[in-house]
C-alpha positions as semicolon CSV with decimal commas, in nm:
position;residue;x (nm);y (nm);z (nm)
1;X;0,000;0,000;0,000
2;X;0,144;0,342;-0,082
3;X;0,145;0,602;0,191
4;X;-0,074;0,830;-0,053
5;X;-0,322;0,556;-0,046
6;X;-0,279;0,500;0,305
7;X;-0,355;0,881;0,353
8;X;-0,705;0,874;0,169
9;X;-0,827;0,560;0,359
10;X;-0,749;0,742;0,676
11;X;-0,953;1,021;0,532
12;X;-1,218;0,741;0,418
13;X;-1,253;0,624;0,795
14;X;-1,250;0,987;0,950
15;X;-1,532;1,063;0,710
16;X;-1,687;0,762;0,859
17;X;-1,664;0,845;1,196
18;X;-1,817;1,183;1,192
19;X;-2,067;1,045;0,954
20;X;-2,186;0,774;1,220
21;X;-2,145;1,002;1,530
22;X;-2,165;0,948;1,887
23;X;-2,495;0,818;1,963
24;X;-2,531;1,079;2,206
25;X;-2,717;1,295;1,955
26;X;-2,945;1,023;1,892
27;X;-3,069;1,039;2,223
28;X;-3,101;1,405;2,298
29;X;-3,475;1,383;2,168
30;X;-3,505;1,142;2,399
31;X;-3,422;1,220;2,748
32;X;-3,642;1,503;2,943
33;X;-3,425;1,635;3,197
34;X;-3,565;1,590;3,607
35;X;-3,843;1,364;3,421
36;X;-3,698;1,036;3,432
37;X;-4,031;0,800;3,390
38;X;-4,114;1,044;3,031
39;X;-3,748;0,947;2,986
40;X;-3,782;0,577;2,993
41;X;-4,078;0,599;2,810
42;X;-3,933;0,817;2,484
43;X;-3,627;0,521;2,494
44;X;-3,906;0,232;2,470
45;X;-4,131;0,361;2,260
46;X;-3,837;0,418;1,975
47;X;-3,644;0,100;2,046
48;X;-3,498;0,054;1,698
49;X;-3,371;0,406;1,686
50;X;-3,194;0,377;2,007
51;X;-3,026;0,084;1,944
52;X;-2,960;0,215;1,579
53;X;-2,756;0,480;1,756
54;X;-2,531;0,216;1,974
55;X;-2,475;0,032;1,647
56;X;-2,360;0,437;1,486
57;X;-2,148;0,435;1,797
58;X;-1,931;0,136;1,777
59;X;-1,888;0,227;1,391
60;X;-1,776;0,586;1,537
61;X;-1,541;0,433;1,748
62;X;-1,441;0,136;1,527
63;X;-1,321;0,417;1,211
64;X;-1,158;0,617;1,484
65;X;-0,929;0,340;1,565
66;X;-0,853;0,301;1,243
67;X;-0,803;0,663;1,173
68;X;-0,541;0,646;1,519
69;X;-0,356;0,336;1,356
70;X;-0,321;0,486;1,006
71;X;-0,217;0,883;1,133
72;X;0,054;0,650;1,309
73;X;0,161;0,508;1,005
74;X;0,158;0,843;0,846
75;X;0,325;1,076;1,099
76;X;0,605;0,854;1,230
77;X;0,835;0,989;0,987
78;X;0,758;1,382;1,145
79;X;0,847;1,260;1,487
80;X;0,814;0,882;1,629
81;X;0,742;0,998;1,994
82;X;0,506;1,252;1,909
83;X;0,301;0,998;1,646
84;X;0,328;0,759;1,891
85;X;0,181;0,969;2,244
86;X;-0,105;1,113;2,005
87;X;-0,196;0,687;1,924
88;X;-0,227;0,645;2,254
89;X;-0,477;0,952;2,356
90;X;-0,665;0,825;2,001
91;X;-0,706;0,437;2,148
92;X;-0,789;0,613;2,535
93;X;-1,048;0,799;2,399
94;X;-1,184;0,520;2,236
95;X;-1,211;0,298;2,500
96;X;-1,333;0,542;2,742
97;X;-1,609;0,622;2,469
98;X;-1,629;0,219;2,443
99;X;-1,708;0,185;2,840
100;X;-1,943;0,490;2,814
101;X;-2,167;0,313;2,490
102;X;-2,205;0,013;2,750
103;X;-2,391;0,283;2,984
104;X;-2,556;0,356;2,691
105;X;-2,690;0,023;2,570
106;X;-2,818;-0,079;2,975
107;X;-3,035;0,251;2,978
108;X;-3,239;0,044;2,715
109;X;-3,360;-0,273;2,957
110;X;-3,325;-0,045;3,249
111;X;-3,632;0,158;3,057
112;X;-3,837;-0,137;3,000
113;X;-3,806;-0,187;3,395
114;X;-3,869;0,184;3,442
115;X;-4,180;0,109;3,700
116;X;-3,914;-0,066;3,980
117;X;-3,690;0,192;3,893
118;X;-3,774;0,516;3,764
119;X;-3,482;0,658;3,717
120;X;-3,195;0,408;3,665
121;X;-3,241;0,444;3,289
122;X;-3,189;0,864;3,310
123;X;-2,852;0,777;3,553
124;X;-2,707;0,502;3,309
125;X;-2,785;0,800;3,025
126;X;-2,601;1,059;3,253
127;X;-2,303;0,802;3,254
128;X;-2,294;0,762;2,901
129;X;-2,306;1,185;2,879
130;X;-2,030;1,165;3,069
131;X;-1,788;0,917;2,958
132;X;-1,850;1,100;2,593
133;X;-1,750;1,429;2,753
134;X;-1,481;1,275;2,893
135;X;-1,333;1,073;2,550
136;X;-1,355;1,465;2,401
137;X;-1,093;1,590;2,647
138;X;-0,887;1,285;2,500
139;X;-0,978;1,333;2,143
140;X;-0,904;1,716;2,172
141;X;-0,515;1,648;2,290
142;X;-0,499;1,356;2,009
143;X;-0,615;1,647;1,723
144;X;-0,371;1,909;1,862
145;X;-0,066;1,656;1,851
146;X;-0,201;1,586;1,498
147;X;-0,170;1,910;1,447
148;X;0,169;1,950;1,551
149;X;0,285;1,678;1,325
150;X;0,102;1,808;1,003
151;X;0,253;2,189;1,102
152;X;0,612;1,998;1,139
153;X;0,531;1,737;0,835
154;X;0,721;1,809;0,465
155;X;0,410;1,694;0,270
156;X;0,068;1,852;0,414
157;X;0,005;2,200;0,418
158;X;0,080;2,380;0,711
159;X;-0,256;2,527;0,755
160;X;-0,387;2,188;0,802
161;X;-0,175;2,163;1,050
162;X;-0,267;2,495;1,239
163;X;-0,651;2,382;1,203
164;X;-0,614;2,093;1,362
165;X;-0,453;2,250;1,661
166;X;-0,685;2,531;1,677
167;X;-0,972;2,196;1,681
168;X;-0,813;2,005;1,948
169;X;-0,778;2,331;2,175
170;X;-1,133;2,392;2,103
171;X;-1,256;2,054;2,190
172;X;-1,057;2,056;2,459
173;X;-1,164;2,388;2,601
174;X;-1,519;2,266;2,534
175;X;-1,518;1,934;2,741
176;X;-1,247;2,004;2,979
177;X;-1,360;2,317;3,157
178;X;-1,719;2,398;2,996
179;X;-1,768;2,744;3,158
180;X;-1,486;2,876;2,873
181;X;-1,699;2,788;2,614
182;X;-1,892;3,061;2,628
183;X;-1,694;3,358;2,646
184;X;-1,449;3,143;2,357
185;X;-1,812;3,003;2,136
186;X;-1,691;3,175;1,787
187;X;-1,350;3,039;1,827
188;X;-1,443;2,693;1,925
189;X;-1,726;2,664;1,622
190;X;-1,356;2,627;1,403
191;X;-1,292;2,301;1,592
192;X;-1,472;2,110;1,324
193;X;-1,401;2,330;1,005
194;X;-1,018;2,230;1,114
195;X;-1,085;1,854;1,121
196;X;-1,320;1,902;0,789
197;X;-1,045;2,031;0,610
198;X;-0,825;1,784;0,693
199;X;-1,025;1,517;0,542
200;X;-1,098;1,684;0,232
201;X;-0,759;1,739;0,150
202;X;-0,676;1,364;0,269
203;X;-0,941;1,229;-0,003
204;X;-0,836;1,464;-0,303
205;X;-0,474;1,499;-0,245
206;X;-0,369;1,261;0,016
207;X;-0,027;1,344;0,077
208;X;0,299;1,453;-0,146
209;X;0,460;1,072;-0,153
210;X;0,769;1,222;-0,270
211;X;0,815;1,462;0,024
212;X;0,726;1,174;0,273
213;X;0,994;0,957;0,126
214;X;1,242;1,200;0,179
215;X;1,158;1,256;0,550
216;X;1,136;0,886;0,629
217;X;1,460;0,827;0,476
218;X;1,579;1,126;0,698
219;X;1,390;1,020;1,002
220;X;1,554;0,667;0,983
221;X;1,915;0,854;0,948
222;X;1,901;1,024;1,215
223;X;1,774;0,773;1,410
């Protein structure tokens, strides 16, 4: 597989995963805050749809793993340790996302028991909320590492590289101290035009296979 190839599949699966999304907007029509027997109720009452979303959510998390293993692949030659730290805040945020879809799944026979326990199925949703929240903080530091790599990288543009700090610092800001948000809301509405960018250019352009060549071979010099 050539690196320009494995470029466009990475954009293929990042596509993917914001295409699939975190089931948590699935449910937002769902759940009626301080109501938690309505709550139950909504999740019942559109069974399929719910569980459609846990199925969107394991693809989401699924093409984001892939996504983590390819930008490896592709960045090792800009800096090993760097590539290599951002893999491993990818995979965490996966598998805290991972845990949180299992909070996700049990609100659904926790609603169908709703009458013993009114609201178990609004806590296991509050979980989920959570652990997404939570993956974010994760995902924000993995697309600002990115970031750095692309800025540092021979073969992307560095604007893609600047975007996709500016969108890790924004989901960052967003999930790890949600008070900023609002004084910082224009700034952190770039988070995903950063990310979107990056993507495009993956599937038209991919990357300049000549230019990567030439830092691997220089990466495995200096080594």
């Amino acid at each position: 597989m050539t690196i320009r190839r494995t470029a466009r599949i990475a954009g293929v699966f990042y596509l993917m995963d914001i295409a699939f999304g975190p089931a948590l907007y699935a449910i937002r029509k769902f759940v009626v805050l301080g109501d938690a027997a309505q709550t139950a109720t909504n999740i019942v009452a559109h069974k399929t749809l719910f569980q459609l979303g846990f199925a969107g959510n394991l693809v989401a998390i699924a093409t984001y793993v892939g996504v983590t293993a390819l930008f490896y692949q592709l960045f090792k030659p800009v800096n090993r340790t760097v590539s290599l730290l951002a893999a491993f805040l990818g995979l965490m945020g996966c598998a805290v996302l991972a845990v949180g879809s299992v909070f996700y799944l049990a609100s659904l026979p926790a609603s169908a028991a709703a009458q013993q326990s009114p609201t178990l199925a609004l806590m296991f949703i509050r979980l989920y909320a959570q652990s997404f929240n939570t993956s974010f903080v994760f995902f924000g530091f993995y697309c600002l590492l990115i970031g750095y790599l692309i800025f540092r990288s021979t073969f992307m543009p560095r604007i893609l590289g600047v975007g996709m700090m500016l969108a890790g610092l924004g989901w960052g800001l967003t999930f790890l101290w949600p008070p900023l948000v609002q004084y910082l809301s224009p700034y952190v509405m770039l988070s995903g035009v950063g990310e979107a960018a990056l993507i495009v250019w993956l599937l038209v352009k991919g990357v300049n296979s000549e230019r990567w060549n030439e830092q691997a071979a220089a990466s495995r010099l200096a080594s």
